[in-house]
C-alpha positions in Angstrom: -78.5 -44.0 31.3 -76.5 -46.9 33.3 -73.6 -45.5 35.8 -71.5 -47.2 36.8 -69.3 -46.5 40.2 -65.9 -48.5 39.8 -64.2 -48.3 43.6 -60.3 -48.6 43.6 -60.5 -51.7 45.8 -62.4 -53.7 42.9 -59.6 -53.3 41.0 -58.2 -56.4 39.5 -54.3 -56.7 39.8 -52.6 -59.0 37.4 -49.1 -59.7 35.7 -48.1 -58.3 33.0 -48.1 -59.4 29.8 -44.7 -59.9 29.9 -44.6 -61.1 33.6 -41.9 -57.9 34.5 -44.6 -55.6 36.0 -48.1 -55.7 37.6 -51.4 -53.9 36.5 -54.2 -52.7 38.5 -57.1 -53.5 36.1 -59.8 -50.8 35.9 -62.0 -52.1 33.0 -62.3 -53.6 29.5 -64.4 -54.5 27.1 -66.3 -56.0 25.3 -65.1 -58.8 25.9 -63.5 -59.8 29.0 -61.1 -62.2 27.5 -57.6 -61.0 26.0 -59.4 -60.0 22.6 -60.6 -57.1 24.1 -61.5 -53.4 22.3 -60.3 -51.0 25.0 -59.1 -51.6 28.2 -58.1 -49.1 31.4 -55.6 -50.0 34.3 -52.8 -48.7 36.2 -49.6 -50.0 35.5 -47.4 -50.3 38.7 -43.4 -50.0 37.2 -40.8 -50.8 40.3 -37.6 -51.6 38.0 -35.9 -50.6 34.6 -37.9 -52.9 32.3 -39.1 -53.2 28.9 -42.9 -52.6 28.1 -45.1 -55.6 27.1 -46.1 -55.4 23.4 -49.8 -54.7 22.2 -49.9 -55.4 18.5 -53.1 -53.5 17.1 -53.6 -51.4 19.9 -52.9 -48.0 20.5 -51.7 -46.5 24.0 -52.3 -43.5 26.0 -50.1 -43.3 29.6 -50.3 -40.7 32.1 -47.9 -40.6 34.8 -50.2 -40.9 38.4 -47.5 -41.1 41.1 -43.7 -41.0 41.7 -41.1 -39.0 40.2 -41.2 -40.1 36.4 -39.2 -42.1 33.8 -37.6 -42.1 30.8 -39.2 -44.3 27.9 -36.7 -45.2 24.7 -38.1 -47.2 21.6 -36.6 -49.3 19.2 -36.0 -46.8 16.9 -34.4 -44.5 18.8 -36.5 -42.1 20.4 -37.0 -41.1 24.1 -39.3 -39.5 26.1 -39.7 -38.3 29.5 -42.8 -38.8 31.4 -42.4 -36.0 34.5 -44.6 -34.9 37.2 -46.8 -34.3 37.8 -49.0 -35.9 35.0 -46.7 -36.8 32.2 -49.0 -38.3 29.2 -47.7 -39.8 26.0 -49.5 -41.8 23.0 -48.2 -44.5 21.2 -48.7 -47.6 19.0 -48.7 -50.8 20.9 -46.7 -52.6 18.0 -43.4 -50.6 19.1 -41.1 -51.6 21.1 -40.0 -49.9 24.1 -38.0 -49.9 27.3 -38.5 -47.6 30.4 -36.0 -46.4 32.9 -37.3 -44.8 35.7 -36.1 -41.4 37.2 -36.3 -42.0 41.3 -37.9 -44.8 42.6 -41.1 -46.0 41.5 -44.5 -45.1 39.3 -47.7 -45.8 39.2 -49.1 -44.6 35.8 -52.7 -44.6 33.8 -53.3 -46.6 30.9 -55.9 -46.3 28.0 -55.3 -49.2 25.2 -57.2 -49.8 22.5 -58.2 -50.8 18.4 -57.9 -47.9 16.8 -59.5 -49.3 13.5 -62.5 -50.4 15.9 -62.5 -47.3 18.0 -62.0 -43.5 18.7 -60.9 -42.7 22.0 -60.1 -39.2 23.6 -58.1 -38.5 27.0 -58.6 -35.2 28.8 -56.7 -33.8 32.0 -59.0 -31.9 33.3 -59.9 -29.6 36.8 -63.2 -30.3 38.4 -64.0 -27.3 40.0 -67.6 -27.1 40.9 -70.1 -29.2 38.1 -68.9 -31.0 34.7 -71.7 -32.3 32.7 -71.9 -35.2 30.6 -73.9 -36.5 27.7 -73.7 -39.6 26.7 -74.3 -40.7 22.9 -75.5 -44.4 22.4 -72.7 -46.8 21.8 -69.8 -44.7 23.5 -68.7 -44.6 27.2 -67.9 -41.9 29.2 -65.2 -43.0 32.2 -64.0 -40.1 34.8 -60.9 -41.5 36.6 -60.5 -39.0 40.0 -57.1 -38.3 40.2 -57.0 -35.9 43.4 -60.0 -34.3 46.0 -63.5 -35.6 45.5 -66.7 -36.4 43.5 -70.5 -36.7 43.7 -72.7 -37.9 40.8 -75.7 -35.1 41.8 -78.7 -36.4 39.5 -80.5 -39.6 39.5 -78.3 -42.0 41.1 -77.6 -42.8 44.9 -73.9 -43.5 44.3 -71.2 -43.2 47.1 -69.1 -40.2 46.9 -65.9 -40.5 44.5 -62.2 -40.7 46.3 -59.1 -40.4 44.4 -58.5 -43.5 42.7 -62.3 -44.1 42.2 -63.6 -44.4 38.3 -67.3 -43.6 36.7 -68.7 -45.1 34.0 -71.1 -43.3 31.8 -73.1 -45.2 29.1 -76.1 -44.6 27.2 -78.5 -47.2 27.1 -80.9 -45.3 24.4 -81.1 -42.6 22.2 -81.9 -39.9 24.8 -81.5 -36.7 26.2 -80.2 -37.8 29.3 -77.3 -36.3 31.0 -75.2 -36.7 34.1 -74.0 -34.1 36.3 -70.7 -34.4 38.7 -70.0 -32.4 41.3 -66.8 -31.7 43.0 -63.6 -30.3 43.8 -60.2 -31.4 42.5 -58.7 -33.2 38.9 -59.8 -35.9 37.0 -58.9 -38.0 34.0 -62.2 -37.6 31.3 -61.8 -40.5 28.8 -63.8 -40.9 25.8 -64.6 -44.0 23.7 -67.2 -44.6 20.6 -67.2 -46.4 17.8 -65.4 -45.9 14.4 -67.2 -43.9 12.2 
């Protein structure tokens, strides 16, 4: 089992796409040029804007921080992403603008291939332990969004702080399994191959 501890400091921050926002780059892979699979940031929005376009990809966004906004696409429909974690999912080929609510947002993103890829994003408490097992070929990230935690098996890794990501990858067909420990909420996201 390789585990990864991704501090928020590493983070990479970059422009947009479209040059109108900034991104906080978590991870991607496997390659880490722009033909990427999957990727995980946090997209900092400051002004009304419209989104960059991801042809191919599929999106997942969870509000972090701030007081919202209201998305509208081409073809007319809106959403509102509210506190305190908003989430919507959406094809990266459609065009969309955002407006926000009060002030500005910080907010997760998941992109990625869907004809490569599955992915799953779970809001979840983390009260106590949450155990993991990891299947070869598929990651395992836990993004901490509030309180703190502590990988408790097999690896001297610093304690988690909010804003802190684990990933969890198989390196062999295995029984392994990794145990986290701690108190407060966290983002469990999913990825594995297409079947």
């Amino acid at each position: 089992m390789r585990i990864h501890y991704l501090p928020a400091y590493e983070y990479q921050r970059q422009r947009w796409k479209n040059g109108l926002g900034w991104t906080r780059e978590i991870a991607r892979g496997p390659s880490p040029g722009d033909d990427y699979e999957w990727r995980l940031s946090i997209a900092e929005i400051s002004q009304a804007c419209p989104f960059s376009a991801f042809p191919g990809y599929q999106r997942t966004l969870v509000l972090l921080d701030g007081n919202g906004m209201r998305l509208r696409f081409a073809d007319g429909r809106e959403t509102l992403l509210e506190p305190p974690h908003g989430r919507i999912d959406f094809s990266g080929d459609q065009p969309l603008d955002c407006e926000l609510l009060d002030g500005p947002t910080c907010d997760f993103n998941l992109i990625y291939r869907p004809d490569r890829l599955q992915a799953e994003l779970h809001h979840r408490p983390l009260v106590g332990s949450m155990v993991f097992f990891p299947s070869p070929g598929g990651d395992w990230f836990v993004y901490l969004l509030s309180g703190w935690a502590q990988v408790k098996n097999g690896a001297a890794l610093p304690r988690l702080s909010p804003g802190d990501t684990l990933q969890l990858t198989a390196t062999a067909a295995s029984a392994d399994r990794v145990i986290l420990d701690g108190a407060g909420e966290v983002l469990v996201i999913r990825l594995a191959p297409s079947a």
